[in-house]
C-alpha positions as CSV (number, residue, x, y, z in Angstrom):
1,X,63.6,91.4,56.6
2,X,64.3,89.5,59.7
3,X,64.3,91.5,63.1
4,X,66.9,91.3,65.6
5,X,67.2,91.6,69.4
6,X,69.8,93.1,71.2
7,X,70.5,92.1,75.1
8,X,71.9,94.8,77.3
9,X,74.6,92.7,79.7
10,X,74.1,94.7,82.4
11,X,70.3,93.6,82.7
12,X,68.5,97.2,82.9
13,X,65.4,97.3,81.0
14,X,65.4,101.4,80.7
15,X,68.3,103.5,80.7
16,X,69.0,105.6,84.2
17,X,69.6,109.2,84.5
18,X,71.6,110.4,87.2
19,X,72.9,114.2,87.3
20,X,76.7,115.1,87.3
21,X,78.2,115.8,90.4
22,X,79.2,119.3,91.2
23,X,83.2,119.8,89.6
24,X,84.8,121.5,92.4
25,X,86.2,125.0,91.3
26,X,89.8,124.0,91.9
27,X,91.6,120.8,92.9
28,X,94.4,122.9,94.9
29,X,94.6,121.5,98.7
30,X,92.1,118.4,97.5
31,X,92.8,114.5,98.4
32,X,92.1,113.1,94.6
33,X,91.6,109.2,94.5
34,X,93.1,107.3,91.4
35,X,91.4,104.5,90.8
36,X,93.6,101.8,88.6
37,X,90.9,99.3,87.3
38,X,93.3,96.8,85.9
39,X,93.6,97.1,82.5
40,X,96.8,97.3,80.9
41,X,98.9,100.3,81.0
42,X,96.1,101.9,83.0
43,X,99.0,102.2,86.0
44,X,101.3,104.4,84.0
45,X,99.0,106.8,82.6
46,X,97.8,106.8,86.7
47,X,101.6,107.6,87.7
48,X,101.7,110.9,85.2
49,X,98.5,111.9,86.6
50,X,100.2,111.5,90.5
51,X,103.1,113.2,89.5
52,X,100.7,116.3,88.1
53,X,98.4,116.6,91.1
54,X,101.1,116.4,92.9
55,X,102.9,119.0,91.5
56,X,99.6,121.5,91.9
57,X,98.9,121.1,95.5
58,X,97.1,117.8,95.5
59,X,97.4,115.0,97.8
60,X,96.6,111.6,96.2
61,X,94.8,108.2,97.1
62,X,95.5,105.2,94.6
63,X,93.3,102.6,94.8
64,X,93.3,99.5,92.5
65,X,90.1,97.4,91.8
66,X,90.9,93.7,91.8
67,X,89.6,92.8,88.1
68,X,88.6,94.9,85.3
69,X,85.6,92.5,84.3
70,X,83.4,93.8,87.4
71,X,82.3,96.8,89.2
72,X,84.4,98.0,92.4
73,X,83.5,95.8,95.0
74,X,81.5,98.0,97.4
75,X,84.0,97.9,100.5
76,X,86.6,99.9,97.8
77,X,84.0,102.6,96.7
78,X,82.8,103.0,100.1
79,X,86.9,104.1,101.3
80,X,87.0,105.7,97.8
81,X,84.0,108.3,99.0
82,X,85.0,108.7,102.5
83,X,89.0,109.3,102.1
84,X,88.6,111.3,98.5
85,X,87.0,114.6,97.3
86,X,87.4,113.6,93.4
87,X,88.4,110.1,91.9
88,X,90.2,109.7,88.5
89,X,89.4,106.3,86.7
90,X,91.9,104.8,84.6
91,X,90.4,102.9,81.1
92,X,93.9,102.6,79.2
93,X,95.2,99.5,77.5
């Protein structure tokens, strides 16, 4: 029986634990940041969710990340966490 190696892409050698944030107890009178990352159809499921939020109180951020194949370049997060209290990420294709 031959033995086989799988490579993580993202280079960690041990998994990282991080705690969830806090949820806040209501999103009524929050700025909410909707992050589109690209991917097809990711933009319309992003518009229902604007027109919801808005709908309850919320005022929204959109933000758009320039490819799906790497992280949020670090300038974009950065005006993600100082303009937002949430952020909504879209995966949809």
């Amino acid at each position: 029986m031959s033995t086989r190696i799988l490579l993580d892409p993202t280079g960690e050698r041990a998994a990282t634990t991080r705690a969830r944030a806090a949820r806040p107890d209501s999103l009524t009178g929050k700025r909410v940041g909707l992050l589109d990352i690209t991917k097809p159809r990711g933009n319309v499921f992003l518009d229902r969710i604007e027109a919801l939020l808005t709908e309850h109180g919320c005022t929204v951020e959109r933000f758009r990340k320039p490819t799906f194949t790497k992280p949020a370049p670090v300038d974009l997060r950065h005006e993600i966490a100082t303009k937002c209290d949430v952020v909504i990420e879209a995966l949809a294709d």
